[in-house]
N, C-alpha and C positions, 0 to 999 in steps of 0.2 A: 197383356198388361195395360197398355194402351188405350184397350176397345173400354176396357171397365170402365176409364175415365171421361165420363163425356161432356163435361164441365168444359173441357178444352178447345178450341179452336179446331178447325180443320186442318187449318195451316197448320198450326203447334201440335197438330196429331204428326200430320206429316212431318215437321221436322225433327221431331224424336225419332220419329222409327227410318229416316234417313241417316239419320245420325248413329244407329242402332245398325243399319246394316252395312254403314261402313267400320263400327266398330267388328260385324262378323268378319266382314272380308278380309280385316286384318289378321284376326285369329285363325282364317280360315273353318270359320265355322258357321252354323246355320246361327238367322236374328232369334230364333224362339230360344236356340242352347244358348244364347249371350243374355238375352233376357233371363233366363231362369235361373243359368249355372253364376256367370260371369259379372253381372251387371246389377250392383246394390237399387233395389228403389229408390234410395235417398239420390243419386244420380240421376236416375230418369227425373226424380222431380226437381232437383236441381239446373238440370240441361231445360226443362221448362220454363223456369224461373226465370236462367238468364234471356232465352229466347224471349219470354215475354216484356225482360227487363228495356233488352234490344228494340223493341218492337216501338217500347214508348220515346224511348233514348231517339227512336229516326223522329219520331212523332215530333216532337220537339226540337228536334235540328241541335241535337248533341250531339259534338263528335265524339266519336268511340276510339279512345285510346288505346285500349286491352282489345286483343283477337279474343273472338268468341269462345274458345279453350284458356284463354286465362281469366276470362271472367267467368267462367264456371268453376274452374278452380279457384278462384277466388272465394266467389258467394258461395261454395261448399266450406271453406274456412272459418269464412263470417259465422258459420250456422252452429259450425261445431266450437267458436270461441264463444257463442253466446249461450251457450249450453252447458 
């Protein structure tokens, strides 16, 4: 799912699919069954988002309030009250 996107950063490949195979190990399952079966694309692209959100946030010497898990959760909220 990943590879199709190549819009993306290197880095921001890697840490999806970092963050993807730590989501397997928890299920104990392989990254490709969590991608396919387990894991909405709205996610992946949302775990993007923040990650890139993140990225400009250091840029600019904002501190980061929210762990990286509540600001995904978060901007997945935003997306679905804007909708």
């Amino acid at each position: 799912m990943i590879q199709r996107s190549l819009r993306y950063s290197e880095q921001t490949q890697q840490y999806v699919r970092k963050s993807i195979k730590r989501i397997a190990k928890q299920l104990d399952s392989r990254p490709i069954t969590c991608c396919k079966y387990y894991i909405h694309p709205v996610n992946i692209e949302s775990c993007i988002k923040a990650k890139l959100l993140s990225l400009i946030q250091q840029k600019l010497d904002v501190p980061l309030q929210l762990l990286p898990d509540e600001q995904r959760i978060l901007l997945v909220l935003r997306q679905i009250s804007s909708t």
